[in-house]
TORLUMTOR-840424 format. One record per atom (N, C-alpha, C): x, y, z. Coordinates in pm, whole numbers, plus 32768, in hexadecimal, padded with zeros to 4 digits. Example, Ala and Ser with C-alpha at 12.3 -4.5 7.8 and 13.67 -1.06 7.14 Angstrom:
<nodes>
85277DC7830C/84CE7E3E830C/85287EB6830C/85057F1F82C4/85577F9682CA/850A80038313/
</nodes>
This chain:
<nodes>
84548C0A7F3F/83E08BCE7EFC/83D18B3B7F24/835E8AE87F2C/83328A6B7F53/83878A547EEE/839C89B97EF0/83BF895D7E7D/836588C47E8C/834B88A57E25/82FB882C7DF1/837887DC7D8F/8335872C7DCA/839D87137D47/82F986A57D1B/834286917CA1/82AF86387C7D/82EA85BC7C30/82BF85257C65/82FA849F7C5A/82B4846B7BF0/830184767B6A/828283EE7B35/82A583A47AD9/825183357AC3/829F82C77A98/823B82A67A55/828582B5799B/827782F67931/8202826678C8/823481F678FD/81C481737903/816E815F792C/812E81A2798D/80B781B679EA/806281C67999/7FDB819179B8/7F5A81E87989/7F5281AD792D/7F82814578DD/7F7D8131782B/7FC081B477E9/803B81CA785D/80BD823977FA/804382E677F8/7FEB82F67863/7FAE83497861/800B83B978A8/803B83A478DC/808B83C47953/80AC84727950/8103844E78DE/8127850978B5/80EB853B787A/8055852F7862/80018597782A/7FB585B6789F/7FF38582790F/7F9F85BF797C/8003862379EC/809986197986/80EF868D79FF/80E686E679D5/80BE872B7945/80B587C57958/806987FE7995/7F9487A279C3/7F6A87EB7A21/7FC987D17A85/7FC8878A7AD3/800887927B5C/807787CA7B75/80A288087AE4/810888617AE2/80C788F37B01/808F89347AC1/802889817AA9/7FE989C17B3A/7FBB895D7B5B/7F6F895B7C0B/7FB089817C7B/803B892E7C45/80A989447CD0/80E889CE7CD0/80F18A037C36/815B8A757C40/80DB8AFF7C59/80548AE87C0A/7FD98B317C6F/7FE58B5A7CF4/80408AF97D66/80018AD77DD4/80808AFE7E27/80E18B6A7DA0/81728B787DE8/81E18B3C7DE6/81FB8A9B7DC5/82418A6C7DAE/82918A977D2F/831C8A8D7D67/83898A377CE2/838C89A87CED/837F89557C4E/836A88D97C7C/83C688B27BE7/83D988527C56/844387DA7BD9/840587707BB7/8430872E7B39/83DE86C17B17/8453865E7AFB/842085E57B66/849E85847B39/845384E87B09/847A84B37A7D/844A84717A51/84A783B27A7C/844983547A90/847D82F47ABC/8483828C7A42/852F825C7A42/852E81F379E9/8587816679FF/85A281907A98/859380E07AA7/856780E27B59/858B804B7B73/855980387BE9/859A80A47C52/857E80BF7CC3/858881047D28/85DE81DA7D04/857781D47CA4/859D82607C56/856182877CCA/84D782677D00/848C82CB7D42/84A6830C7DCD/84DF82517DE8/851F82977E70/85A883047E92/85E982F87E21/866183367E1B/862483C17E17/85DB84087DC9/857E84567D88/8552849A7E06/84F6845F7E6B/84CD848A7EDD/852E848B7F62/85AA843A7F7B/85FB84497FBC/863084F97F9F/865F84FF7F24/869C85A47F04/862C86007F35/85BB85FC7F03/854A86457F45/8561865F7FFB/8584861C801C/859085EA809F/85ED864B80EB/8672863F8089/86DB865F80C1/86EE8715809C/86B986F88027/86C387B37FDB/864A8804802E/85F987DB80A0/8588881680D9/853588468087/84FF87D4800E/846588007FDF/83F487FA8051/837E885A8021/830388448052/829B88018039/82C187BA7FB8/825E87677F60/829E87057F2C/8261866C7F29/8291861C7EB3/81F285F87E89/81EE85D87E07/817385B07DBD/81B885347D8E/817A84B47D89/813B84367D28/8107841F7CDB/8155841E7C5D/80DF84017BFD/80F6836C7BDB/80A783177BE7/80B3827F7B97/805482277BEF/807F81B17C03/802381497C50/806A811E7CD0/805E80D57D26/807F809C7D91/80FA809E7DB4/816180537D4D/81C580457D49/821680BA7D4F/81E781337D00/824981D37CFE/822381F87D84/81C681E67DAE/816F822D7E36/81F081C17E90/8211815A7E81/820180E37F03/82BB812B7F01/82E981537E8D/838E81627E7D/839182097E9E/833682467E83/835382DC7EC1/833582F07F57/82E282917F82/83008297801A/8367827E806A/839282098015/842881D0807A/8492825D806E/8485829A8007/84E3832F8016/84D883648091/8470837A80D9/848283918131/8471837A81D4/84AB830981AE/84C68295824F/856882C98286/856682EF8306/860883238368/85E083DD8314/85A583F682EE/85C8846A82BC/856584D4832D/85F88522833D/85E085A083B1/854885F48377/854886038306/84EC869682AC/8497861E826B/840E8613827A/83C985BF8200/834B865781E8/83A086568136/82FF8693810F/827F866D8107/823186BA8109/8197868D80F3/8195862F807C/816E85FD8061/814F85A77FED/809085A67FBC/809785B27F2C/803185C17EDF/806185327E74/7FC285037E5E/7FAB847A7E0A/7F42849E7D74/7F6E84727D3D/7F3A84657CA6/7F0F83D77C84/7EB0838A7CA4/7ECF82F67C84/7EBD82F47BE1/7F1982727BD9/7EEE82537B46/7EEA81CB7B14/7F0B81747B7C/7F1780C17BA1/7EAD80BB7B8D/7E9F80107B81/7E327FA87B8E/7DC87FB97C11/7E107F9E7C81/7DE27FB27D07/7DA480527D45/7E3B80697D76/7E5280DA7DA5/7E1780D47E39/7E4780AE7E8A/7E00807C7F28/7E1C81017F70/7E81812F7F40/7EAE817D7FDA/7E3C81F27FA0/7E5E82337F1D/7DDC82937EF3/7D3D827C7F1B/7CF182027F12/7C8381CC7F42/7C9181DE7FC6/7CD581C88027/7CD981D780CB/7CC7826180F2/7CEA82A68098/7D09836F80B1/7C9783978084/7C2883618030/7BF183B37FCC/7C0583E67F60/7C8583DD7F2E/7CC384307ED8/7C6E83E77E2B/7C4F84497DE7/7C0384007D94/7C8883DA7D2D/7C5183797CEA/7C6782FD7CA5/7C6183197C06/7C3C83877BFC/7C2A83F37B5B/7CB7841C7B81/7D0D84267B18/7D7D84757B2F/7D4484F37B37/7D0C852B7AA8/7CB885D27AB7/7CCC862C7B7A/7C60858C7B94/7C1F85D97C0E/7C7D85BE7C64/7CDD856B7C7A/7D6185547CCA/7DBA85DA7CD7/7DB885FE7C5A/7E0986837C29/7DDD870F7C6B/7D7B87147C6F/7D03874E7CB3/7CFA875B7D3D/7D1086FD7D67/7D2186C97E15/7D7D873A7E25/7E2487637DF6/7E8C87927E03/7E8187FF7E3F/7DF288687DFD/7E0488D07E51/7DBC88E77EAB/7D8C885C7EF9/7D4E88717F7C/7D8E889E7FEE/7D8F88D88053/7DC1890580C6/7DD588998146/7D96884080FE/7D5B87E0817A/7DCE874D8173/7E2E87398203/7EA586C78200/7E458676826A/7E8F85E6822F/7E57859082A3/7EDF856482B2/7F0985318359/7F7185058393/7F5A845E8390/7FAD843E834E/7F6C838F8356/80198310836E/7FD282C8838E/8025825F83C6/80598203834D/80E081D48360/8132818A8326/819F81278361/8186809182E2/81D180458363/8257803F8337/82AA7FE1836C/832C7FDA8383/83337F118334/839B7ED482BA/839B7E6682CE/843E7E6782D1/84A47E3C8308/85037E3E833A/85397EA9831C/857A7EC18291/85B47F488281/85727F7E8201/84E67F9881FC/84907FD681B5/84057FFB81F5/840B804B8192/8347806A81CB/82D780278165/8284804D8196/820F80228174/81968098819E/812F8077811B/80B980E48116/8028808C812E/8026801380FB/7FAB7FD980F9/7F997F4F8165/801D7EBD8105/7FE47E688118/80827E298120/80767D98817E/80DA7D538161/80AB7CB08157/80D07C4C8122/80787BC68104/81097B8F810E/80EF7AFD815B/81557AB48146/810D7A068160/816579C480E3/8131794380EA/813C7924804D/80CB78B78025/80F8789D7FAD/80A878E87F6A/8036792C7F87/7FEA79897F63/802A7A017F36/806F7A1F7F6E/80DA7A957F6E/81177A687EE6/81677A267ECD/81A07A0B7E3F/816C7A147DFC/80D979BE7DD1/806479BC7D60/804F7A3F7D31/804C7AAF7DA1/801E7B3C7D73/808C7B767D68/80FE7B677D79/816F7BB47D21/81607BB07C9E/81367AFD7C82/81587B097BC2/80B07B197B92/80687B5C7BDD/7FF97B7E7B81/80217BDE7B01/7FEB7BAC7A8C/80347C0E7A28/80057C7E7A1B/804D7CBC79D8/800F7D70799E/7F847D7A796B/7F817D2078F8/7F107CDD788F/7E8B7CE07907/7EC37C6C7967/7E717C5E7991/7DEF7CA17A19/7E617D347A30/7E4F7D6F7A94/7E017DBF7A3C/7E1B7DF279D9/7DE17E71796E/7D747E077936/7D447DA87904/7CAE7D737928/7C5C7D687954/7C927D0679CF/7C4D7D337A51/7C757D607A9E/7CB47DBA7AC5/7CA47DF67B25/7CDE7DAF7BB6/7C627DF57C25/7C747DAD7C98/7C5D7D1F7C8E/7C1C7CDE7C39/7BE17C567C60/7C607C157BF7/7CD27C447BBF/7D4D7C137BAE/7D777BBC7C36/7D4E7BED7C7D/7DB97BCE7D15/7D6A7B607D65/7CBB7B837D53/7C937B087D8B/7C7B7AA87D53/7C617AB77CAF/7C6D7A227C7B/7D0779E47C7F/7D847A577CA0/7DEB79BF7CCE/7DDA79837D46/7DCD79FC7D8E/7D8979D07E27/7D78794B7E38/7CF679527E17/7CB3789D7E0E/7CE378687DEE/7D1E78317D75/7D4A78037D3D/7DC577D57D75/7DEE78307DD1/7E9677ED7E00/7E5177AD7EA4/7DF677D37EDA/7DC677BC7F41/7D6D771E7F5B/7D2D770D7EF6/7CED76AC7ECE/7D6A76197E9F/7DF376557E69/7E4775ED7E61/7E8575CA7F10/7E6E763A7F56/7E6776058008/7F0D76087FEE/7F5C76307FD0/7FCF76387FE3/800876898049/8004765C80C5/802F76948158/809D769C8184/80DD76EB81AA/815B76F68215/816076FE82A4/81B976BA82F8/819F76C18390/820E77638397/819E77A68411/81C178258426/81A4783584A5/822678B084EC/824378C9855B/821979628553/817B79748587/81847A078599/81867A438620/81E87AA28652/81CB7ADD86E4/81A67B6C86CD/81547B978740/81107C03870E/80EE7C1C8796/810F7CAC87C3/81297CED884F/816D7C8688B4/80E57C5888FB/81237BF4898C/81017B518927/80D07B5688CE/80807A9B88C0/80C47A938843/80A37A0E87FC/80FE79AF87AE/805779798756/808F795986E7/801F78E986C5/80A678978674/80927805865E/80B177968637/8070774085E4/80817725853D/804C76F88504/807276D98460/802276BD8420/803476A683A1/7FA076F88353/7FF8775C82FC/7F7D77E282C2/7FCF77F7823D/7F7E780C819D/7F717802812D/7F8678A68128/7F7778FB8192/7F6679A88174/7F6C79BE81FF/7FD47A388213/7FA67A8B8299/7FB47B148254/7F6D7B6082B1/7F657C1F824E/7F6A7C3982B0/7F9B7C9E82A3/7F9B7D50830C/7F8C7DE082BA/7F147DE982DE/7EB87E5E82A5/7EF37EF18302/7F067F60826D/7EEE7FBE82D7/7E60803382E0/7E39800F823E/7DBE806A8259/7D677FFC820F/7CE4801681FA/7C717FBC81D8/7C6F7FA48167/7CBD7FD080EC/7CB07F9A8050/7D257F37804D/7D137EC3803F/7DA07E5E8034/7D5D7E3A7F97/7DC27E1B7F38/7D867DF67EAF/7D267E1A7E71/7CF47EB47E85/7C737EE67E4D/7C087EBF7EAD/7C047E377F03/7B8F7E4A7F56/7BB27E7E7FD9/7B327ED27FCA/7B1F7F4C804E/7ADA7EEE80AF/7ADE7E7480CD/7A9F7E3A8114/7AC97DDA8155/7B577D978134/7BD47D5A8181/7BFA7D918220/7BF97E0F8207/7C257E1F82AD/7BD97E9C82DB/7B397EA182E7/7AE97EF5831C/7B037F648357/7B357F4683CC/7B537F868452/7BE97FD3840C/7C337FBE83CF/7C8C7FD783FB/7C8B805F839A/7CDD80C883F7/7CE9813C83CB/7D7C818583B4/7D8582158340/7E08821B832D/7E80824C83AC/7E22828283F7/7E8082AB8482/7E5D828F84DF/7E138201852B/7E0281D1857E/7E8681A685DF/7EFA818A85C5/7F4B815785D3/7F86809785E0/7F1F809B858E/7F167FC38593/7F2D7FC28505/7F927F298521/7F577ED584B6/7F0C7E6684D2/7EAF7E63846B/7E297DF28489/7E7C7D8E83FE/7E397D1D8461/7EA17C7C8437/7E387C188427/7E287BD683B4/7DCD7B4E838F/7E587AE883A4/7E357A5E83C4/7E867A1783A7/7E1579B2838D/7E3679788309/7DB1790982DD/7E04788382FA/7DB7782B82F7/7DCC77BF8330/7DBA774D82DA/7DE876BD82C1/7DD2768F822E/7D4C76908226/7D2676CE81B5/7C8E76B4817E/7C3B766D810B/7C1675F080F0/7BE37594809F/7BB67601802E/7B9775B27FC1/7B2376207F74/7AA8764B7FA2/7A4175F77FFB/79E376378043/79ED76968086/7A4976B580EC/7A8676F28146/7AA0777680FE/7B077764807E/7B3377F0804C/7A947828800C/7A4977DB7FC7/79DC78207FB1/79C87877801C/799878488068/794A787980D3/79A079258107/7A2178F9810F/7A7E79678144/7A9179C380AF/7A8079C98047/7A6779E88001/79EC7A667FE8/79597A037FF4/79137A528026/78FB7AD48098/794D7AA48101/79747AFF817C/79C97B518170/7A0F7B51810D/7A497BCF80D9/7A1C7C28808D/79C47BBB803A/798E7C688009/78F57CB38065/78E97C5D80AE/78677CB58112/78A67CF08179/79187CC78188/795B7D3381EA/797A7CC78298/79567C7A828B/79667C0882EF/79DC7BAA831F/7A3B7BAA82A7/7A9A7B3C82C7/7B097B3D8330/7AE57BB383B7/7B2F7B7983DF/7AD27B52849A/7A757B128459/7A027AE0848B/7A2C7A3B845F/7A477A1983E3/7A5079AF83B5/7A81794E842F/7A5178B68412/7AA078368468/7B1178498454/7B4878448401/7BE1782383DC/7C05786B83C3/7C10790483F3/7C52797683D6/7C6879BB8455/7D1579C88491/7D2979FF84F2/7D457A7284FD/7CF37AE98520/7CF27B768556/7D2D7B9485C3/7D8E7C04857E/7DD67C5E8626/7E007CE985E0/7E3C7D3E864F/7E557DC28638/7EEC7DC48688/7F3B7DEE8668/7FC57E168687/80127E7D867C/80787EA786A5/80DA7F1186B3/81627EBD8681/81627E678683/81EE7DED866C/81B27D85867D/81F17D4385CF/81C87CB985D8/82507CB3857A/82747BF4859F/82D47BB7853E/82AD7B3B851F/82B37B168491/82C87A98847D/83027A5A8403/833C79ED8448/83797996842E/835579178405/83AF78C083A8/8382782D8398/83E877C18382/842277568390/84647705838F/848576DD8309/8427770B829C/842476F78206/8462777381CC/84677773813B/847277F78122/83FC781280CC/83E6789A8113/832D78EE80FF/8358798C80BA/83097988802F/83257A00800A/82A37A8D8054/82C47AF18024/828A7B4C8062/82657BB57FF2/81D07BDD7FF8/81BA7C5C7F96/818A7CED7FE5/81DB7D667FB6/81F77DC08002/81AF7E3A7F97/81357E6D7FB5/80F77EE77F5A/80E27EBD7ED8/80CA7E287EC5/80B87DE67E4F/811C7DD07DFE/81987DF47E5C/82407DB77E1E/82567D667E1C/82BE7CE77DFF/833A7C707E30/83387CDB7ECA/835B7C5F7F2D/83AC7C8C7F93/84057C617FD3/847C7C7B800E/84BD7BF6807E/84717B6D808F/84A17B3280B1/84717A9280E2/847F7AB98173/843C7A4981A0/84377A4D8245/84BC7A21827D/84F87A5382E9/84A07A9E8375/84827B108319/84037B4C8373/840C7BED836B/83DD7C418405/83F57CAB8415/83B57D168494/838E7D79844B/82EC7D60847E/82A37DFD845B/82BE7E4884D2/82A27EC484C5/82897F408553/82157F7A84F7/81D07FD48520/8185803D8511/81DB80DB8500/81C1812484FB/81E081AE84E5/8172820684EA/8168821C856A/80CB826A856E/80F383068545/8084833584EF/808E839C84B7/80E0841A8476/810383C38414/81DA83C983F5/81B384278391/8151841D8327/816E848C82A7/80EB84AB82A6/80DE85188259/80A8857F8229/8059859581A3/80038549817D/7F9F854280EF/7F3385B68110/7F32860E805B/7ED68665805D/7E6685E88020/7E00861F805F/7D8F85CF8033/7D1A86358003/7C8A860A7FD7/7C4986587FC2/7C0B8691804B/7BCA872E8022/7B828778809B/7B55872A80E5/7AE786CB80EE/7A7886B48146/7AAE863F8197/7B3A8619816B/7B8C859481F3/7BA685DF822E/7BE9866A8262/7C35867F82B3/7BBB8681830D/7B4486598346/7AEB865483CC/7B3285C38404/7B6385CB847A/7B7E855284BC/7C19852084A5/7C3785B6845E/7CCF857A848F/7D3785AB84F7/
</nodes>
């Protein structure tokens, strides 16, 4: 018989979390599965959780929670010979990697998604000895959005992230940074550098356009110090979909990039704390396996 295990983390959602595993309980064992339900109660439950999945040769892991359960059940399965398919339930603030797939944003209809037929093969990066699903930020920007609060994410929302944004951007607090990236180098002093892997970074679908979940790139802003006029402006260009058009915003696409800084620069990883710098991204072109709804699988 298939086996499913199903991840969730029981704070999610405003504690919605487990009134949403008996459907997805329900659905999975419909669909053939035996499925286990393993509940998370402290940090890196999930990955441990999806590592065993890994190793016991499931065919399924499911997510239920926000970014963070999603960002820790992936690393389960980084070096691992067998990765099951994986199915998402969002129930976060954000939820980027779900927005990049289609996967709707209703748990209901998330739940729903499950018994589609239809996988998309999508890309994942590498930051030294972890993975990554969405986004990586490093600078002082990067810190500001670690301690965005709970309060304040469950208010607002996405615009939690850009009113610190500004706010830390506009204090122009810059670090000199060493980024190399394939054959070239840039040299400078930048308040934020990102590496996108699909087009929702912080709820906006409009940060990194182009970039898609199995293209095999990561697409890279590195902003440059920006006055308050300046961040207006780049501001604006983010949400029309432009900024990396902006003056003071440097655009590239990579397979490997590193950087480094002479200071010490924190780093935010899927909207985590992350290492401080150095760091090395890689890419991972088309490493796992998300069921998504019917009408994505055209074009994959």
């Amino acid at each position: 018989m298939k086996q499913a295990m199903i991840i969730v983390n029981p704070s999610s959602g405003k504690e919605e979390a487990v009134e949403h595993v008996r459907n997805v309980e329900d659905i999975l064992r419909d669909k053939g599965y035996d499925v286990t339900i393993k509940e998370t109660a402290k940090e890196l439950d999930a990955t441990r959780f999806c590592t065993t999945a890994c190793e016991e040769g499931y065919n399924l892991v499911v997510s239920i929670g926000g970014d963070g359960t999603l960002h820790e059940t992936i690393n389960g399965l980084m070096d691992q010979d067998h990765r099951p398919k994986l199915g998402v339930v969002p129930l976060g603030t954000v939820n980027d990697f779900a927005r990049a797939l289609q996967i709707p944003l209703n748990p209901e209809q998330a739940i729903r998604t499950l018994t589609s037929s239809s996988v998309k093969t999508v890309d994942m990066g590498r930051l030294n000895d972890q993975l990554f699903a969405n986004i990586v930020a490093a600078g002082s920007l990067a810190e500001s959005l670690s301690s965005v609060s709970s309060d304040d994410k469950s208010m607002f929302g996405t615009f939690a992230y850009l009113k610190e944004g500004i706010k830390e951007l506009i204090g122009n607090a810059a670090h000199p940074l060493v980024i190399r990236y394939d054959e070239q180098t840039w040299v400078g002093e930048s308040p934020l550098f990102l590496a996108a892997l699909t087009n929702s970074v912080g709820g906006f679908e409009k940060l990194a356009p182009d970039a898609a979940v199995d293209d095999g790139l990561l697409h890279c802003l590195i902003f440059k110090n920006l006055n308050i006029l300046n961040t207006v402006t780049a501001s604006l260009s983010l949400l029309f979909g432009s900024l990396k058009d902006h003056k003071d915003v440097v655009y590239f696409t990579a397979k490997h990039v590193s950087v480094s800084s002479a200071e010490s620069v924190s780093t935010n990883v899927d909207g985590e704390a992350g290492p401080s710098l150095p760091i090395e991204l890689r890419i991972l072109p088309r490493h796992i396996e998300v069921i998504v709804p019917e009408e994505e699988v055209e074009g994959n």
